[in-house]
C-alpha positions as CSV (number, residue, x, y, z in Angstrom):
1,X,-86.7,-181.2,91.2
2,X,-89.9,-183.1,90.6
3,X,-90.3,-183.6,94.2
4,X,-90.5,-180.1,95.0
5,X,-92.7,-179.4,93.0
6,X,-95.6,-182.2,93.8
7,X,-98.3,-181.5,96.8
8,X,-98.2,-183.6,99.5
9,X,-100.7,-185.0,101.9
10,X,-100.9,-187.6,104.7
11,X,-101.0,-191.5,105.8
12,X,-102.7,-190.9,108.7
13,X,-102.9,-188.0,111.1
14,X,-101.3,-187.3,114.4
15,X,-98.8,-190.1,115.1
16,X,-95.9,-189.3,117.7
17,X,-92.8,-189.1,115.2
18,X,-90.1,-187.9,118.4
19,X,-90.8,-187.5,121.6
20,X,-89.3,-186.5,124.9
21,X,-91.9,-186.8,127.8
22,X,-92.1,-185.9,131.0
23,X,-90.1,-188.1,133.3
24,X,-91.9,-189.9,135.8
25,X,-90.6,-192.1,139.5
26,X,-88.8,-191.3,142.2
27,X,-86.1,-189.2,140.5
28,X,-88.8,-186.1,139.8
29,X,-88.4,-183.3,142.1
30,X,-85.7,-184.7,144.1
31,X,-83.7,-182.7,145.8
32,X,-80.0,-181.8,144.5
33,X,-78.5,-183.3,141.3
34,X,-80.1,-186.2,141.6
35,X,-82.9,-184.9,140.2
36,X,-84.2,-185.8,136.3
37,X,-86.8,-182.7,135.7
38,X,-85.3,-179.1,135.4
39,X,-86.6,-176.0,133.4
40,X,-85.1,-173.3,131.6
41,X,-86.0,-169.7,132.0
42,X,-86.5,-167.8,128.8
43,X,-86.0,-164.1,129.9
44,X,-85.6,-162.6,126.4
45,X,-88.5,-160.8,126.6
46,X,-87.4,-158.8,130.4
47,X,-84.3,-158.0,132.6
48,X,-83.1,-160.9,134.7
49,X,-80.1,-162.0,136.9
50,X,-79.1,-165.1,134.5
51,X,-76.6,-165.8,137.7
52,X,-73.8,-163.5,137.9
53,X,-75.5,-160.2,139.0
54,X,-75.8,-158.6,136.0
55,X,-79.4,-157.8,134.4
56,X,-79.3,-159.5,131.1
57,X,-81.8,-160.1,128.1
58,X,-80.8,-163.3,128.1
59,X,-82.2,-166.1,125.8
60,X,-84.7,-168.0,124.7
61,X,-84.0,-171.5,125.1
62,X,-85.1,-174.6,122.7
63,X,-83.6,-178.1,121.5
64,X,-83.2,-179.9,118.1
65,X,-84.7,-183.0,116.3
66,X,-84.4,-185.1,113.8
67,X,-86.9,-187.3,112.3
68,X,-86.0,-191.1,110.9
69,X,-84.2,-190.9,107.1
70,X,-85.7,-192.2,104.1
71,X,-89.2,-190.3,104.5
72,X,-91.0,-187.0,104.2
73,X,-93.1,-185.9,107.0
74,X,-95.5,-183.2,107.5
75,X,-95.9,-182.4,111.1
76,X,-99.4,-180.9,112.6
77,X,-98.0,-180.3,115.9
78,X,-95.2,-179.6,118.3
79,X,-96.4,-179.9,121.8
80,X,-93.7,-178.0,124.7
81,X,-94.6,-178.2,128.8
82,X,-94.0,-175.5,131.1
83,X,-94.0,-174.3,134.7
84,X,-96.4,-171.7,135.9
85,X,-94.9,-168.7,137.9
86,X,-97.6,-168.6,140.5
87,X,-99.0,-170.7,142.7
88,X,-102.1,-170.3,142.9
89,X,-102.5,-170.7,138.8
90,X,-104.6,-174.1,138.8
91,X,-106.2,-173.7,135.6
92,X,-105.0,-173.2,131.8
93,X,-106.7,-170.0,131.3
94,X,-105.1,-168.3,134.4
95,X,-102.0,-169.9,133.5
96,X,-102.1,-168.6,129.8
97,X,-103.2,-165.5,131.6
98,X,-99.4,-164.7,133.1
99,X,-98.3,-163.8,129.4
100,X,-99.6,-161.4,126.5
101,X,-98.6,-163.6,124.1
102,X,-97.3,-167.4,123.9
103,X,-95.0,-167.9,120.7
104,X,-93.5,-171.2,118.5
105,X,-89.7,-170.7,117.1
106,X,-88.4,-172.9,114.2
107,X,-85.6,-173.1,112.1
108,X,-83.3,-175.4,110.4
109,X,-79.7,-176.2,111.0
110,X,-79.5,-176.8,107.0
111,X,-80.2,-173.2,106.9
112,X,-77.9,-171.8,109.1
113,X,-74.0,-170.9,108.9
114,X,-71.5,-172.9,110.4
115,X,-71.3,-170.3,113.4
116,X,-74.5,-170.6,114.3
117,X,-74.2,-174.1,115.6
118,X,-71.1,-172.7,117.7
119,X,-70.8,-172.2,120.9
120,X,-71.8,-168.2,122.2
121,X,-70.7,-167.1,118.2
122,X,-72.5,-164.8,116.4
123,X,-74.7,-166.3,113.7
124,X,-77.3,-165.9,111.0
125,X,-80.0,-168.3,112.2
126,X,-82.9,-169.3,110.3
127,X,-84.8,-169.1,113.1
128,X,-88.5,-167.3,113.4
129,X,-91.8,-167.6,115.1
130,X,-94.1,-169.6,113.1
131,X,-97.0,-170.0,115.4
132,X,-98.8,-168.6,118.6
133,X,-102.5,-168.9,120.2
134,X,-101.6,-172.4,121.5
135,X,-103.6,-175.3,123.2
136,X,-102.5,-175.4,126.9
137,X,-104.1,-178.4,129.1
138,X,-103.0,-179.5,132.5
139,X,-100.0,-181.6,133.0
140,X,-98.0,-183.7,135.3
141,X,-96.0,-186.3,136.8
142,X,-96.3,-189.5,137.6
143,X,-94.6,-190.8,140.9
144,X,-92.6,-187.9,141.5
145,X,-91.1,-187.5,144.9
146,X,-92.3,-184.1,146.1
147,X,-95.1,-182.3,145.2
148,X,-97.5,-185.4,145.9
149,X,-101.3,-184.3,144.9
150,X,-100.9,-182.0,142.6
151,X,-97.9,-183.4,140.2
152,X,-96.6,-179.8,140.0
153,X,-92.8,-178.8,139.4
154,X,-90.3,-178.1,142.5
155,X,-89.0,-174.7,142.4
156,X,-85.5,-174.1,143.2
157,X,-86.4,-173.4,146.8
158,X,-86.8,-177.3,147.5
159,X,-90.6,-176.2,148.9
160,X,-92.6,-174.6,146.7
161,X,-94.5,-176.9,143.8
162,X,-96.1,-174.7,140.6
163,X,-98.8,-175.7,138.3
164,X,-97.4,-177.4,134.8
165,X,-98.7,-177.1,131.5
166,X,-99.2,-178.8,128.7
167,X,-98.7,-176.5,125.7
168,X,-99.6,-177.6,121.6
169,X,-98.8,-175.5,118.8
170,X,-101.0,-176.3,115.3
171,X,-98.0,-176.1,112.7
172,X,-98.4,-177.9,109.0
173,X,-94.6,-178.1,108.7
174,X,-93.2,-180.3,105.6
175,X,-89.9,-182.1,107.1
176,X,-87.4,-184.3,105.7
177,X,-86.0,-186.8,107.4
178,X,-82.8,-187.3,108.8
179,X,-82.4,-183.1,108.7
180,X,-81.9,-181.5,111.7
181,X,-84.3,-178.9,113.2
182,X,-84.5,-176.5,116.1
183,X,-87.3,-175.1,118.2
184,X,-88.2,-172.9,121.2
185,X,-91.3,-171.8,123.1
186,X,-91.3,-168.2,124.7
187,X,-94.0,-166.2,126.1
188,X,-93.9,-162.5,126.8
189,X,-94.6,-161.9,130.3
190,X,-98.3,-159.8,131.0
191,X,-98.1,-156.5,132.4
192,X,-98.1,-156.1,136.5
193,X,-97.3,-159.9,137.2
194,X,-95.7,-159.9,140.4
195,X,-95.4,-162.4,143.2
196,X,-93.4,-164.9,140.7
197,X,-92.1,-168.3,142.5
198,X,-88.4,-167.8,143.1
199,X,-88.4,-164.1,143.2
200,X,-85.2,-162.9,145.4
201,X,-83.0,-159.7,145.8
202,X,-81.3,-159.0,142.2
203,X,-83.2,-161.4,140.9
204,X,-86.8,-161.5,138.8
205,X,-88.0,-164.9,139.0
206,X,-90.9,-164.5,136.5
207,X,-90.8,-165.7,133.4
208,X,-91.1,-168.5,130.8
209,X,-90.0,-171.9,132.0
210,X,-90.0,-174.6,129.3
211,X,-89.6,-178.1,131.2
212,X,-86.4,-180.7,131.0
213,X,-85.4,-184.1,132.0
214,X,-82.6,-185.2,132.0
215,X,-81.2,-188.3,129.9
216,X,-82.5,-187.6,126.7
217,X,-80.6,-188.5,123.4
218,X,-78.5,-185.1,123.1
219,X,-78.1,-183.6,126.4
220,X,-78.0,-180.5,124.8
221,X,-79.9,-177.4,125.0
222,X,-80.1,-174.3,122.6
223,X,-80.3,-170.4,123.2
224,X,-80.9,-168.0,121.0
225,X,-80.5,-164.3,121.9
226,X,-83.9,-162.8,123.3
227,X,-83.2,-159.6,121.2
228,X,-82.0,-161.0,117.9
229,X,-83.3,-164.3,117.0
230,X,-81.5,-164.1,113.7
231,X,-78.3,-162.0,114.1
232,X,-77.6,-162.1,117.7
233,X,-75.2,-164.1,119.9
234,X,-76.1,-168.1,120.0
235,X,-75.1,-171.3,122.5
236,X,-75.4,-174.3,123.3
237,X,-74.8,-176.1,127.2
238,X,-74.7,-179.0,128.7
239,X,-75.0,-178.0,132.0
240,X,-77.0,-179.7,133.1
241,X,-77.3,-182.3,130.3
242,X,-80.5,-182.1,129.2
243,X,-83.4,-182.1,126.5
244,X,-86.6,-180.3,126.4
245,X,-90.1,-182.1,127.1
246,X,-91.6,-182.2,123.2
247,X,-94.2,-184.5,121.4
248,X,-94.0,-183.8,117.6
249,X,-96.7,-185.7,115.8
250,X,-97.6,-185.8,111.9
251,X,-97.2,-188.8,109.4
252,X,-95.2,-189.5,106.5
253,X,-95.8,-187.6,103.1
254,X,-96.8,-189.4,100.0
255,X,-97.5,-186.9,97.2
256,X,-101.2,-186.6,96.3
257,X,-102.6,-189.0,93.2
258,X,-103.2,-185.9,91.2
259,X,-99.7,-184.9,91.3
260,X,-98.4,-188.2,90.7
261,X,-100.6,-188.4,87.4
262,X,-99.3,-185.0,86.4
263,X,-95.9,-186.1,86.9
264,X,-96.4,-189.2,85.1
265,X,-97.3,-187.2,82.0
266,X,-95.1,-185.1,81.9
267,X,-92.3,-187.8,82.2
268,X,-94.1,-189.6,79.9
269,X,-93.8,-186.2,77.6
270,X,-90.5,-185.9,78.0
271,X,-90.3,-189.8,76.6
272,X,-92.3,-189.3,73.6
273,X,-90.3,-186.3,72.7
274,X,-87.3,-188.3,72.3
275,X,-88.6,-191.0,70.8
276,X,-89.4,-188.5,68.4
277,X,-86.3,-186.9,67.7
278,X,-84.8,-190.6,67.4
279,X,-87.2,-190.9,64.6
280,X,-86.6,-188.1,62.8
281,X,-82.7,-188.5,63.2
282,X,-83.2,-192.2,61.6
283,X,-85.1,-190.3,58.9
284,X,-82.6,-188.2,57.7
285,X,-79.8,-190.9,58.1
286,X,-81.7,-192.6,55.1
């Protein structure tokens, strides 16, 4: 209970406490299953073949962590990477210019019924945007066997190479470690895009892509219903095994001297008080 109630404050700012980078060699952008880079379309926020013909809202798709037990943490940001949908998008403000709005999910599995950690059940997920207006810079690949010159992401048509993104969301989150937490990026899509890369017959292929490699430590990836993020259907797949591109940094919490000096008197209260009462108990036993 004391813990609770003292403020907290920082070592340091802006270490990398998890991280899943962008994979790099050979592997990236290779063609068929071979390959260690994938993304996941978010199409929550529009209709969209999700792969059996039938225009879905699908979901928005995310990952958990869990940062090393024994410490508080409070985290200052969560960085995601993502595809562009057009070509031609070389720079982060025509990039950010694709969507209306670029939001942060994040909830906690400590919050969340037993169902929601099922597979396609229906839940009651803790689970809510938390930030938005994010910092997008250009990203990329190192050594990655296709898209040579520009480090850019290999659409499913084995010839076309978009634009990728760096994308850092300014959070002050207080975490404790060894909990397990989810998050997802989503953007809604601007009016009167068109053109998207991967845009077939019964098929819209824009949307938001959040980038994926493969051989991270869960293989897992999360989806939360694009129309419901907190009573709607939920999953989880592993096909293909993979774990989103993320960079959480923060530091370790140590409560702040004030609050440790206001905590030490009131223990110290709390002590005097029973001294007291042993006194006054001896008293009366004489």
């Amino acid at each position: 209970m004391g813990i609770c109630a003292l403020a907290w404050t920082v070592a340091g700012q802006g270490a990398t406490l998890y991280s899943v980078g962008l994979p790099s060699g050979p592997t990236v952008n290779a063609p068929g299953v071979g390959r260690s880079n994938f993304d996941w379309i978010n199409c929550g926020d529009l209709a969209c073949d999700k792969g059996g013909g039938v225009a879905t809202n699908g979901f928005i798709y995310g990952d958990a962590f869990s940062l090393a037990a024994g410490n508080n943490y409070i985290v200052n940001s969560i960085t995601v990477f993502a595809a562009a949908n057009l070509v031609g998008d070389n720079t982060a403000a025509a990039f950010q210019s694709e969507f209306s709005a670029i939001n942060l999910y994040f909830g906690s599995f400590a919050d969340q019924s037993s169902a929601c950690s099922a597979t396609s059940g229906p839940d009651n997920c803790s689970f809510s945007s938390i930030a938005s207006n994010p910092t997008i810079t250009a990203a990329g690949y190192t050594g990655a066997s296709n898209c040579a010159g520009n480090s850019g992401y290999l659409a499913s048509d084995g010839t076309t190479c978009v634009p990728i993104y760096q994308v850092t969301f300014a959070v002050n989150l207080l975490l404790i470690g060894g909990n397990t937490y989810q998050f997802a990026a989503d953007g809604t899509l601007a009016g009167g895009l068109s053109g998207c890369v991967g845009t077939t017959t019964g098929f819209n292929g824009c949307g938001w892509y959040t980038l994926a490699t493969t051989g991270g430590p869960t293989g897992t990836i999360y989806g939360w219903d694009g129309t419901d993020l907190t009573g709607g259907s939920f999953e989880t797949t592993t096909s293909p095994a993979t774990n989103m591109n993320v960079i959480i940094t923060g530091d370790i919490a140590t409560p702040e001297p004030g609050s440790l000096t206001l905590s030490g008197l009131g223990i110290a209260a709390v002590a005097l008080a029973a001294i007291g009462r042993r006194r006054s108990m001896r008293k009366s036993l004489c």
